[in-house]
matplotlib code that plots the C-alpha trace (Angstrom):
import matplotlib.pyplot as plt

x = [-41.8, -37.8, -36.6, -34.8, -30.8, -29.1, -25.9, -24.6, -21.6, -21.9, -19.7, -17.9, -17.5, -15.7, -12.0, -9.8, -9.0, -12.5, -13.8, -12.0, -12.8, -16.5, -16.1, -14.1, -15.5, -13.1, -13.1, -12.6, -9.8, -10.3, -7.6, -7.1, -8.8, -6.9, -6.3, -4.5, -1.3, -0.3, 3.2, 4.1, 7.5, 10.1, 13.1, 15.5, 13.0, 9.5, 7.4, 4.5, 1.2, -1.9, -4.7, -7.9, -8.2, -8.3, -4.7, -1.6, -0.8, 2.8, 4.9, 5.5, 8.9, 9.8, 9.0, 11.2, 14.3, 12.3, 11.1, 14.5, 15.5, 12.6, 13.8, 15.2, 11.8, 9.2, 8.3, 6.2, 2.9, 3.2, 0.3, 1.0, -1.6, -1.0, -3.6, -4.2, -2.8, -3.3, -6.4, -3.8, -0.6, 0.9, 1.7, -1.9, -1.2, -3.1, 0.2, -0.1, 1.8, 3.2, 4.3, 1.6, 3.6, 6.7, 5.6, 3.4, 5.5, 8.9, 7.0, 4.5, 7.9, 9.8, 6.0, 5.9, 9.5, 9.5, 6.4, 7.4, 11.5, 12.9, 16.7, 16.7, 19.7, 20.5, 23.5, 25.6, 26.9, 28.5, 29.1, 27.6, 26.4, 23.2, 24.7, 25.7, 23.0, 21.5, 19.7, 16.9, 15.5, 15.6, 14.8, 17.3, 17.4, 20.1, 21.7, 22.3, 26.1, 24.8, 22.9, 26.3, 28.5, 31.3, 33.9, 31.7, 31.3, 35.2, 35.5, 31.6, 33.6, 34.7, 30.4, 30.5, 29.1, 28.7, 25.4, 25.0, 22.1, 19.7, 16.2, 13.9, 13.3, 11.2, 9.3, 7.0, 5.8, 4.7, 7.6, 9.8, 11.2, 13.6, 15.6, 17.6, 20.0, 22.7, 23.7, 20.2, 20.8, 24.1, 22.7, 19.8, 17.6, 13.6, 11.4, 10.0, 13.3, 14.5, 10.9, 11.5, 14.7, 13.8, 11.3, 13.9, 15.8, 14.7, 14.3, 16.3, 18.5, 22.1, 23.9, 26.9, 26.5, 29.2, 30.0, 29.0, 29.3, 30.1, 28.7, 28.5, 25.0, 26.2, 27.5, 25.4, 25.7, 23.7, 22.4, 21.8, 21.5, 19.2, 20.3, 20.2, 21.6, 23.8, 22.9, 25.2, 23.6, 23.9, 27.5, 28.5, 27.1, 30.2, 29.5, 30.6, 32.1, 33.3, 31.8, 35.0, 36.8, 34.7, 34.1, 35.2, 33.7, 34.4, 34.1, 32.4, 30.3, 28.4, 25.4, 21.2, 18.6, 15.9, 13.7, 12.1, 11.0, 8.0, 7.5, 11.2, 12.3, 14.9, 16.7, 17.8, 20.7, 22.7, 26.2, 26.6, 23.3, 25.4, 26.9, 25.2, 23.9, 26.5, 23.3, 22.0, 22.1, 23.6, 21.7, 23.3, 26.9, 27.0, 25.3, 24.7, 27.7, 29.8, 33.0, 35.0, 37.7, 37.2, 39.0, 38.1, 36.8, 35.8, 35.2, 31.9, 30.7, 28.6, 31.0, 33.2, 32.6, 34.2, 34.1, 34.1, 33.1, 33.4, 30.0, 29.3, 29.8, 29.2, 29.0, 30.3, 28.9, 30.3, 29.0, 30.0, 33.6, 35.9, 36.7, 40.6, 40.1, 41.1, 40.7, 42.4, 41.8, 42.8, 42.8, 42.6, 40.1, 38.3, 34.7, 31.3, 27.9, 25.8, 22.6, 21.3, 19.1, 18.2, 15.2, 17.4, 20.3, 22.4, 24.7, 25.5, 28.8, 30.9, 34.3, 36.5, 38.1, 40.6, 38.0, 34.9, 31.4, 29.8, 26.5, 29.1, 30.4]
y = [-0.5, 0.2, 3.4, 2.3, 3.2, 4.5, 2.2, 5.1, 7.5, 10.9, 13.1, 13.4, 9.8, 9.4, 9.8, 12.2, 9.6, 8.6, 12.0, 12.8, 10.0, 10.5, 14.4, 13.6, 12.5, 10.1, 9.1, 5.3, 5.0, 2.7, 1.1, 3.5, 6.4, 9.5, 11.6, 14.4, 13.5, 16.0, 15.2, 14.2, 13.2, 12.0, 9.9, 7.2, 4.6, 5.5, 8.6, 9.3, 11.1, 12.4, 11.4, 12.2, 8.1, 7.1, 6.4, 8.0, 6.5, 5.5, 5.3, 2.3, 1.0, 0.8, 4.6, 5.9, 6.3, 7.7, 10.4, 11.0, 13.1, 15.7, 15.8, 19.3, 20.6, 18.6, 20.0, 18.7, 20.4, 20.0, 18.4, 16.2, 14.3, 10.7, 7.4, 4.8, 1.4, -0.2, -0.1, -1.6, -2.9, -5.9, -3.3, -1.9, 1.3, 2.6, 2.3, 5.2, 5.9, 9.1, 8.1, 11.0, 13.8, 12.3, 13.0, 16.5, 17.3, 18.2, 20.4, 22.1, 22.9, 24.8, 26.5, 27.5, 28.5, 30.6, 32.6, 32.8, 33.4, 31.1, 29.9, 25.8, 23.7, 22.1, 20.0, 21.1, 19.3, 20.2, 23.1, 23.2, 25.6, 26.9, 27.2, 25.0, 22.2, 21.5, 18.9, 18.9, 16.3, 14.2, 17.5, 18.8, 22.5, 25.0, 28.5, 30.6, 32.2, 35.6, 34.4, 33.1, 35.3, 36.9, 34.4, 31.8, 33.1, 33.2, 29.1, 28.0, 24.3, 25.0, 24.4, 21.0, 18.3, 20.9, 21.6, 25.4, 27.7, 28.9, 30.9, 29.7, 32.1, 29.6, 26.5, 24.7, 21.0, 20.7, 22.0, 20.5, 23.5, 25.1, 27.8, 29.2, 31.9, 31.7, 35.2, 35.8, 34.0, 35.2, 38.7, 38.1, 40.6, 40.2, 40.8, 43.7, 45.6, 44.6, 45.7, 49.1, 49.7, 48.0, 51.0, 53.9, 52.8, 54.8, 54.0, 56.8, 57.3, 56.5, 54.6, 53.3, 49.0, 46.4, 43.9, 40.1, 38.3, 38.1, 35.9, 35.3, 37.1, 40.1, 41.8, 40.9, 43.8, 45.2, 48.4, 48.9, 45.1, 44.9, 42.8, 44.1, 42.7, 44.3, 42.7, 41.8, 44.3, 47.2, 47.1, 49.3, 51.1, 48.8, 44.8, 43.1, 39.7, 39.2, 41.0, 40.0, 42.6, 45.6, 44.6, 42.3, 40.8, 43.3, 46.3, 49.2, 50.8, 53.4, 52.3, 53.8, 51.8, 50.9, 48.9, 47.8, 44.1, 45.0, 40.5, 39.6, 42.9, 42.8, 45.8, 46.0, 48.1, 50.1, 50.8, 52.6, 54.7, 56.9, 58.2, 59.5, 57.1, 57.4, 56.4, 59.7, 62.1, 59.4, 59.9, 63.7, 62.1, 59.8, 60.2, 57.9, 57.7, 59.5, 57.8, 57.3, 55.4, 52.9, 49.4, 45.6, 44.8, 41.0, 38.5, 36.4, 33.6, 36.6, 39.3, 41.3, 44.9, 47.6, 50.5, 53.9, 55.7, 54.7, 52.1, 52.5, 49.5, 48.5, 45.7, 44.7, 41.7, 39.5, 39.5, 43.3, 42.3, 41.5, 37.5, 38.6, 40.9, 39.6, 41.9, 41.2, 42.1, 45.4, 46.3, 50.2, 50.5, 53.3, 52.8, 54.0, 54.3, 52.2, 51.8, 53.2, 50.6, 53.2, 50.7, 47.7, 49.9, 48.3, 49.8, 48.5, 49.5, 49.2, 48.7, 51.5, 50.4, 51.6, 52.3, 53.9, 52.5, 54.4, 54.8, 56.7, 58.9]
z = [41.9, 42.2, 40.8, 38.0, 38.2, 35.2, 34.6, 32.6, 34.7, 34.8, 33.3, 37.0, 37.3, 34.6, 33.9, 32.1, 29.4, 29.3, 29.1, 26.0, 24.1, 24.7, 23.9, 21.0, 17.0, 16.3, 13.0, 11.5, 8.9, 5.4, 3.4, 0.2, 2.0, 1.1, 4.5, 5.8, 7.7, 10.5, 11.3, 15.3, 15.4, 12.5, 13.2, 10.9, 12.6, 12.6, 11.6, 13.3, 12.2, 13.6, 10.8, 12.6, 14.2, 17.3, 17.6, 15.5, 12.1, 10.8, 7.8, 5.7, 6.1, 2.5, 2.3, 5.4, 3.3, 0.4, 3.4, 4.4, 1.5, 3.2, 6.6, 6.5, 5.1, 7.1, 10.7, 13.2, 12.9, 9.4, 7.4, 3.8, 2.0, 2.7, 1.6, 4.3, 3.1, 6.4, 9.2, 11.4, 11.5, 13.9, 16.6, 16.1, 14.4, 10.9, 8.1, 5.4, 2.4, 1.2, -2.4, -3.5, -1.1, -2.7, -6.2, -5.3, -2.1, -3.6, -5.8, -3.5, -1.2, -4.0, -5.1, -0.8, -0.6, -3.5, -2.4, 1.1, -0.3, 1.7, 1.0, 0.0, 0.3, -3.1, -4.1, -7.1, -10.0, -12.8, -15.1, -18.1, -20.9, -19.2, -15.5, -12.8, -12.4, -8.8, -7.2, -4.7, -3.3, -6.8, -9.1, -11.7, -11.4, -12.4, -11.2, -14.3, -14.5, -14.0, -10.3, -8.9, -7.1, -8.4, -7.0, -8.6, -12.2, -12.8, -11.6, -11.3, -11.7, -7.3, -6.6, -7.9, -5.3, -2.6, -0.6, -1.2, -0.3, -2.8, -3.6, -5.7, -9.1, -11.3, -10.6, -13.0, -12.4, -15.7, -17.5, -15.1, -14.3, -11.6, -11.7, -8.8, -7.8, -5.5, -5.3, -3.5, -0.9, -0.2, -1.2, 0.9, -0.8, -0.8, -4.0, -2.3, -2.1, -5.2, -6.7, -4.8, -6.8, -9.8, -9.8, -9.5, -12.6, -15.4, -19.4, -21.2, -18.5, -18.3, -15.3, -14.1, -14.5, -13.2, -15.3, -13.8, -16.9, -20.4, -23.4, -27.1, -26.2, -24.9, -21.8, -18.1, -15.3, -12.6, -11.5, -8.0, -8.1, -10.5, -13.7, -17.2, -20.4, -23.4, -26.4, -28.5, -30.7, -28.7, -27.8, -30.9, -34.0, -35.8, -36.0, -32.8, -33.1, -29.5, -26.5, -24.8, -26.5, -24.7, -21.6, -18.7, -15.5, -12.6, -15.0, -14.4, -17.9, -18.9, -20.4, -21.2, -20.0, -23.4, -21.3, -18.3, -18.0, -15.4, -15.1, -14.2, -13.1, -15.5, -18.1, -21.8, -21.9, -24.7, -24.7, -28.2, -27.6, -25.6, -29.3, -32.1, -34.8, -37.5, -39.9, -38.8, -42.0, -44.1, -47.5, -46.9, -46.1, -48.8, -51.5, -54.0, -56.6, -54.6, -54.4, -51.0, -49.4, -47.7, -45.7, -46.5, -42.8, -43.7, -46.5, -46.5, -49.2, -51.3, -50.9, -48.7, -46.6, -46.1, -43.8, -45.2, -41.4, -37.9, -37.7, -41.3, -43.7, -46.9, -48.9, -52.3, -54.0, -55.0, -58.4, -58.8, -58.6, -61.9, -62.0, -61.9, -58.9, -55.0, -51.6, -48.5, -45.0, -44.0, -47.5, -48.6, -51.6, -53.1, -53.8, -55.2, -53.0, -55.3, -52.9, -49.4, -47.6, -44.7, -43.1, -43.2, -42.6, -45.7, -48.0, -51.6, -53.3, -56.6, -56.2, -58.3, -61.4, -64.3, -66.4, -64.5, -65.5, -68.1, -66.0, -63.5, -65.6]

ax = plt.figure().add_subplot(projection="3d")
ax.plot(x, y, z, "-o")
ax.set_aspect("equal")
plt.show()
């Protein structure tokens, strides 16, 4: 009886090409199957990927403009989630589809570069109350005024349709969401520095801030870098119609740091807490029925106030004036402390007339 002969080669018969495909598990690929795309090579013509078959996989036609807006964020090596909508094309390849990257994708990137603080290139558009708007890859974003340079916050208008560089602050898919600053990227200052002097600044102390903005909210500077707000109500003991008047962009203030946002590394700062509260000692100061002089500062629908000390105003109602009696701006009048308010910080007055009041006398 013949030996029998095994028609199988043996593994040094067999050629390099050969060898591989027996050592390799290559998997079959299903229309609809969801896969992981590695990226080989990406041109205006074709797009290659590696999705674990026995050959590489391509792009639908229809979608290689869509994937051009991602160029200068894919790289080879990169992997997207893709969905097989083709076992094989005409020229034999598996076709995928990467409408769910195109969706996902844009958002994943921002979510990546934001961790990793990687600059972006966005296009900007116009100017408009909340900052300049941007666009990436199909997503509206913004740059607040106070994360634009200084050359920028004067005419933010010059940004409009250029391609700028930027760092992602906020993204949220859900909220459709993105906020970005271009003074980061020219600054080119990480979290971790910007933590590490965030943490020097100290509440109660007081600094030197420059001025990079100014709003109907309040006065925007920096210390060290590191921004912080005036409110609008902590500009001056005296009512503040017009932040405008006290401060200008470039400007360097004095100002006490209140608080310490720890989440967005951010300050509240206090301009008239470097002077003593005028409302200190006030029921000592003014008394109630002392009478004082005083000037009409302003005229509202119930009444009109007047300032009888430097951030101390009063109001008199309207319905304690006489029907024949008019005040103008700038007015001098004498008056009588009616009421102190000292938790709401209000003070009622009587205005002083011929005959005084028999419950003042």
């Amino acid at each position: 009886m013949k030996n029998a002969k095994t028609t199988t080669k043996s593994k040094q018969e067999l050629n390099p090409m050969e060898l591989l495909l027996k050592q390799t598990n290559l998997s079959s690929v299903k229309k609809g199957q969801k896969v992981d795309a590695k990226i080989i090579s990406l041109s205006k013509k074709e797009a290659k990927f590696d999705i674990g078959a026995k050959t590489y996989a391509i792009l639908g036609s229809k979608e290689l403009k869509d994937l051009a807006l991602f160029y200068p964020f894919l790289k080879k090596g990169m992997t997207v989630p893709a969905v097989v909508i083709s076992e094989e094309s005409r020229e034999g390849f598996p076709v995928i589809s990467l409408k769910d990257f195109f969706n996902e994708g844009r958002w994943q990137i921002l979510e990546e570069k934001k961790n990793s603080e990687e600059e972006i290139e966005v296009i900007a558009g116009e100017y408009g109350k909340g900052g300049v708007f941007v666009n990436f890859m199909g997503i509206r974003g913004v740059i607040p005024k106070i994360q634009l340079t200084p050359e920028y916050i004067k005419k933010p208008e010059k940004l409009e349709n250029k391609r700028i560089k930027v760092k992602v602050l906020e993204v949220d898919k859900e909220k459709n969401r993105l906020v970005v600053s271009q003074k980061a990227a020219v600054l080119n200052l990480t979290r971790k520095q910007l933590e590490e002097r965030f943490k020097k600044i100290k509440v109660g102390e007081k600094y030197k801030a420059k001025v990079i903005n100014v709003s109907e909210f309040g006065i925007f500077c920096e210390i060290d870098k590191i921004e912080g707000l005036v409110h609008i109500s902590e500009i001056s003991w005296e009512k503040v119609d017009n932040p405008t008047k006290y401060a200008q962009v470039g400007d360097e203030i004095d100002v006490i740091v209140t608080e310490k946002n720890e989440k967005d590394m951010k300050l509240n700062l206090s301009i008239k807490r470097l002077t003593d509260d005028p409302w200190k000692d006030i029921e000592k100061r003014f008394p109630k029925d002392k009478e004082v002089e005083g000037i009409v500062v302003r005229k509202e629908n119930y009444g009109y106030f007047v300032k009888i000390d430097k951030g101390i105003e009063g109001l008199i109602h309207i319905s304690k004036l006489p029907k024949d009696r008019d005040l103008q701006i700038g007015q001098k009048v004498k008056v009588y402390i009616e009421k102190l308010d000292l938790k709401r910080r209000k003070i009622s007055l009587l205005l002083e007339q011929t005959t005084k009041p028999l419950m003042y006398r």
